[in-house]
DRENDO-1510 file (C-alpha; in Angstrom, 1 decimal, always signed):
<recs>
REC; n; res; u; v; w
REC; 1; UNK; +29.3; +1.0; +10.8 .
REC; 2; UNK; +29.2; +3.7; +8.7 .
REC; 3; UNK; +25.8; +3.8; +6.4 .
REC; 4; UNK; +26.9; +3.7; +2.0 .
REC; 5; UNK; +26.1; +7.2; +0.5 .
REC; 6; UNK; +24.8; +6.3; -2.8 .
REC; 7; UNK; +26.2; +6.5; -5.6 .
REC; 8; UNK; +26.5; +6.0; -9.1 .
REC; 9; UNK; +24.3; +7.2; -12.0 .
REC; 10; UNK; +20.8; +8.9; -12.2 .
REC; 11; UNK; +18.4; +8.7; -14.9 .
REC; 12; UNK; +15.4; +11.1; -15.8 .
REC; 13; UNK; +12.2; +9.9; -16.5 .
REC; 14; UNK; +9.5; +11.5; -18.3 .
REC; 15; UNK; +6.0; +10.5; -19.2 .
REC; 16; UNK; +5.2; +10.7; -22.8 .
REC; 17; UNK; +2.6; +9.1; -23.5 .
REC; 18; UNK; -0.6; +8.0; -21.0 .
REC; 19; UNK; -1.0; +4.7; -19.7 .
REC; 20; UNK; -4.8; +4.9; -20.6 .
REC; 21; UNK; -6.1; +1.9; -22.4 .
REC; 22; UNK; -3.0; -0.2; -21.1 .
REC; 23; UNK; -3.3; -2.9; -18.3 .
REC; 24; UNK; -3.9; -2.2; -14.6 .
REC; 25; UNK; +0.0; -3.8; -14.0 .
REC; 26; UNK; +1.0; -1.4; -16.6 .
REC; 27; UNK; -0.5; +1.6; -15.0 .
REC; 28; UNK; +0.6; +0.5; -11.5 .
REC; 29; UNK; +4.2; +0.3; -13.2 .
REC; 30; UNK; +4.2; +3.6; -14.4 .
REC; 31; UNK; +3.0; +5.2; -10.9 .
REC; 32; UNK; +5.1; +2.9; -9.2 .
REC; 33; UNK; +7.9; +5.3; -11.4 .
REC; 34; UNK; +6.8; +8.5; -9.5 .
REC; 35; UNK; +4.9; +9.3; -12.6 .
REC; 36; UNK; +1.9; +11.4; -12.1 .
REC; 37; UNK; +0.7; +12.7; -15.4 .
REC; 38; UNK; +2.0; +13.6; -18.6 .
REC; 39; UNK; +5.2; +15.9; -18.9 .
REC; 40; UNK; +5.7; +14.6; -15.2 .
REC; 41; UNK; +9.6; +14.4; -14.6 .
REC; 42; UNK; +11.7; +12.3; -12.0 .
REC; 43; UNK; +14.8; +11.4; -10.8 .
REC; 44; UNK; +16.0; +7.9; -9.5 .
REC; 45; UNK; +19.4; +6.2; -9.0 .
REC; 46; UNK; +20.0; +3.8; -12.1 .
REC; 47; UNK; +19.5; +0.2; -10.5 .
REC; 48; UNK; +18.7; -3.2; -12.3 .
REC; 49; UNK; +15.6; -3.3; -10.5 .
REC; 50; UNK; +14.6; +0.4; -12.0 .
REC; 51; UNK; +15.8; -0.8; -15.3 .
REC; 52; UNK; +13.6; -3.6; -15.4 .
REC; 53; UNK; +10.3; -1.6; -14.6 .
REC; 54; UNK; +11.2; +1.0; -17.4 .
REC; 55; UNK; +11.7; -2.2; -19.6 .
REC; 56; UNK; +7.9; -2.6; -19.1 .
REC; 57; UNK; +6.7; +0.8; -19.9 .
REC; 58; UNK; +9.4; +1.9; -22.1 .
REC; 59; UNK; +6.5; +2.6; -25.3 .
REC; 60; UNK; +5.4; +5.1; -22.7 .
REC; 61; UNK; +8.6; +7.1; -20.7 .
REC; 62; UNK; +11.7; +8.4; -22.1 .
REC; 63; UNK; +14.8; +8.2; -20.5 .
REC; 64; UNK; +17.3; +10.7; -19.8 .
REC; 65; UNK; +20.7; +10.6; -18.3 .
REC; 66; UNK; +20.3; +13.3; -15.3 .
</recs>
């Protein structure tokens, strides 16, 4: 069988605002994102799964459609 080439949307996350002072599952969340440090930028495929970890953080990331 062939392997799916995925598809669909991408989203852009950047971090806005730092994680210090939050809770440790809070900071794991946002490094669990790819997020390194302030300004820091990624890209992931829009899944329910990714949705739900930026409905954790989202007072700290903003969202982009990529």
């Amino acid at each position: 069988m062939a392997a799916k080439k995925a598809s669909g949307k991408q989203i852009k996350l950047t971090l806005v605002h730092s994680p210090i002072g939050y809770t440790e599952r809070t900071k794991k969340t946002v490094r669990a994102l790819g997020l390194k440090r302030l300004r820091f930028s990624v890209v992931h495929q829009d899944t329910p799964a990714l949705r739900g970890m930026i409905d954790k953080v989202s007072h700290l990331v903003k969202v982009e459609e990529a």
